[in-house]
C-alpha positions in Angstrom: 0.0 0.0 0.0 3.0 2.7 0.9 4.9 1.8 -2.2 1.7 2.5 -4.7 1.4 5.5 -2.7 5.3 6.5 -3.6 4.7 5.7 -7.2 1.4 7.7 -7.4 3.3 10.9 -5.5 6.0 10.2 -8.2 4.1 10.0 -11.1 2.1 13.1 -10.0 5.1 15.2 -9.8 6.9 13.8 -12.8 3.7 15.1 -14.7 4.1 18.3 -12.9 7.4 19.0 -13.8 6.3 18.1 -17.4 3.7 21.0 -17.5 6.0 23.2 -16.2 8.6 22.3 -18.8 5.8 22.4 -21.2 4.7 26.0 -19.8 7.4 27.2 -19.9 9.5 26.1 -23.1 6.8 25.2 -25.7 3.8 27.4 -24.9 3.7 30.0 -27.7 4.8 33.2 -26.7 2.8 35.6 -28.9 -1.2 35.0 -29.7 -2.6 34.7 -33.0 -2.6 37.3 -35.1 0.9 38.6 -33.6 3.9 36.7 -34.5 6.9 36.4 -32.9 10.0 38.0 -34.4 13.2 38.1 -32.2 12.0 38.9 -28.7 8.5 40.6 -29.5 4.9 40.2 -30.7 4.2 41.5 -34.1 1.1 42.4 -36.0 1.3 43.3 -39.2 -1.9 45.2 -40.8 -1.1 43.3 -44.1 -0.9 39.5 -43.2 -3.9 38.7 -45.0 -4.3 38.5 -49.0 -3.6 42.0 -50.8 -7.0 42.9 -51.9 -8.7 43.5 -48.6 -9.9 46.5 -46.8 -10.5 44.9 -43.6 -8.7 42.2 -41.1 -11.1 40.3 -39.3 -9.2 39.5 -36.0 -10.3 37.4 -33.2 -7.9 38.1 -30.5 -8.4 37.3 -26.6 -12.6 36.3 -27.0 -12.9 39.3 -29.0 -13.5 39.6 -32.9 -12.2 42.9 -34.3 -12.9 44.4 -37.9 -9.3 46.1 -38.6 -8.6 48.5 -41.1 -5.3 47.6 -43.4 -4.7 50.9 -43.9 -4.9 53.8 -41.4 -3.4 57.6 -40.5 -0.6 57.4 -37.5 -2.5 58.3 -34.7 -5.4 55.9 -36.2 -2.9 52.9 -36.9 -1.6 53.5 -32.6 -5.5 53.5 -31.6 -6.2 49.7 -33.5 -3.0 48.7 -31.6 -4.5 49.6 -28.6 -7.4 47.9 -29.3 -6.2 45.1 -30.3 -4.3 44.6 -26.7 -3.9 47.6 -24.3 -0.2 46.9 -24.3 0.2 46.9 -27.9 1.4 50.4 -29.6 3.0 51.0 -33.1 6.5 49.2 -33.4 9.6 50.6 -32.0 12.4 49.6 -33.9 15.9 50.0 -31.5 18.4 48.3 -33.3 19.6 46.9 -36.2 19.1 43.0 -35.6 15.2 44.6 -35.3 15.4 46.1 -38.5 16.7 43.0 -40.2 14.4 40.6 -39.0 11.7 42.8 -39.5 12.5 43.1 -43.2 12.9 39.3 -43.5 9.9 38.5 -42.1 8.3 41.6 -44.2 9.4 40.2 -47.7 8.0 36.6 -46.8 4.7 37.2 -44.9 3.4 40.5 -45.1 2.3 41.3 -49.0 5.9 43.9 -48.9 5.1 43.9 -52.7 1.7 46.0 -52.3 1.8 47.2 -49.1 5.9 48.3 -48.8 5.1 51.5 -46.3 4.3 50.7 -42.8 3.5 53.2 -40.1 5.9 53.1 -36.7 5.6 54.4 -33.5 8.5 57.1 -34.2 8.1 60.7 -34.5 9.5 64.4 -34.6 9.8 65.9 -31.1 8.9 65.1 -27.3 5.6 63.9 -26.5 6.8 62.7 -23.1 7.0 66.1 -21.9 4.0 67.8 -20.5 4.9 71.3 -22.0 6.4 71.4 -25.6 9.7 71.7 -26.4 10.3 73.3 -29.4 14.2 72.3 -29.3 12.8 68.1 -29.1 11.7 69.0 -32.9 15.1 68.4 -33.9 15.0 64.9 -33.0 13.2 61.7 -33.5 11.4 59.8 -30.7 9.4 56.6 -29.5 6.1 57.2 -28.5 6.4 58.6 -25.6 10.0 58.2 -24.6 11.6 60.7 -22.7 15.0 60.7 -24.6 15.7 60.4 -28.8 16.0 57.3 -30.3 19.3 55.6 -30.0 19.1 53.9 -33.3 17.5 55.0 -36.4 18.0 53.9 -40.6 17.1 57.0 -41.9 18.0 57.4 -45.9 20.4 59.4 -46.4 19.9 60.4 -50.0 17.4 59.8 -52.4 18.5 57.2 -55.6 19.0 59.1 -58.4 15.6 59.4 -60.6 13.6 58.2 -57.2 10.8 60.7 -55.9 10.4 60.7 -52.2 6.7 59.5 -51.7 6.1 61.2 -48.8 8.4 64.4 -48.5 8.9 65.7 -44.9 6.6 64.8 -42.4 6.6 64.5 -38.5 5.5 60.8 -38.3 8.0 57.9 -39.3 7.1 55.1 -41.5 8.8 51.9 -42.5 10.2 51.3 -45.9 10.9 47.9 -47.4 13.6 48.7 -50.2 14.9 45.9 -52.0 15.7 43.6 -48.9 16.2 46.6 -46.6 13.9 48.1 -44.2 14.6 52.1 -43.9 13.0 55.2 -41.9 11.6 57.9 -43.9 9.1 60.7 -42.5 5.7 61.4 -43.7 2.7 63.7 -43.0 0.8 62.1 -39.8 -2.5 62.1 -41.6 -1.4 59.7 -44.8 -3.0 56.3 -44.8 -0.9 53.5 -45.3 -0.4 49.9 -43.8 1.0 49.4 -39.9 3.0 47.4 -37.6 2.1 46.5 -34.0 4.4 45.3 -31.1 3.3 43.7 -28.1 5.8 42.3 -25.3 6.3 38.5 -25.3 3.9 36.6 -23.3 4.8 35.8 -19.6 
């Protein structure tokens, strides 16, 4: 009687241990429709077939109709709607940028939809009184300092048109297999990028 007590006590904790090891190591970390990219969540308003106006998006018991394309401060509302700690991506570093472009030319339709809206922009909005000075620089959300990485274009190609000249808002570029920052006016519709921490 003691011993199939031991081996029940046993067996109860070896399966224990199992769903921890499985908790912990195979449990997905991001929730359909974010993906996981490096060490974030990702949604992209483009994963679905080009020729859409709406994402349908079922997302913790709730269904969502999302637009594919949206202004910047309308594109950082459907984040937040989507979860309340989602907001436009923040791109801070190069390894980001890279796997972001990767997964861009595979997944997310970079041929139609190559402009994505970020979460940058000119100036301090982390401050309650505005700086004029934080104009001169570019800025997460609402991050207190300037970003500390950025892939701005340098110069135009020659014969290439900017498609958004000078703007306040920063967008996301896939050109050729290379994601670049470019500014455009706030209030141009275009296709977005959410990022939500990794689940815990």
């Amino acid at each position: 009687m003691v011993k199939s007590w031991e081996a029940m006590l046993l067996a109860l904790l070896l399966l224990a241990s199992y769903l921890c090891i499985y908790l912990e190591f195979w449990r997905p970390r991001c929730m359909k429709p974010f993906v996981e990219i490096g060490s974030s969540c990702y949604f992209f308003s483009t994963n679905k077939a080009p020729t859409y106006e709406y994402y349908k998006v079922s997302y913790n018991g709730r269904v969502f109709s999302v637009p594919a394309m949206l202004d910047w401060l309308h594109a950082g509302f459907a984040c937040e709607a989507l979860d309340s700690n989602a907001k436009l991506v923040s791109v801070e570093s190069g390894e980001e940028m890279r796997l972001m472009a990767h997964y861009m030319r595979r997944y997310a339709h970079a041929h139609t939809h190559p402009h994505f809206w970020s979460g940058g922009h000119r100036g301090n909005l982390g401050t309650k009184e505005f700086d004029q000075q934080s104009m001169d620089n570019f800025y997460w959300h609402y991050e207190l300092q300037p970003m500390n990485y950025t892939n701005f274009v340098q110069r135009e190609p020659e014969g290439r048109i900017e498609r958004y000249p000078n703007g306040f808002c920063i967008y996301l570029e896939l050109v050729d297999s290379e994601l670049v920052m470019r500014t455009a006016n706030c209030k141009h519709q275009m296709a977005f990028v959410c990022e939500l921490p990794w689940l815990q």
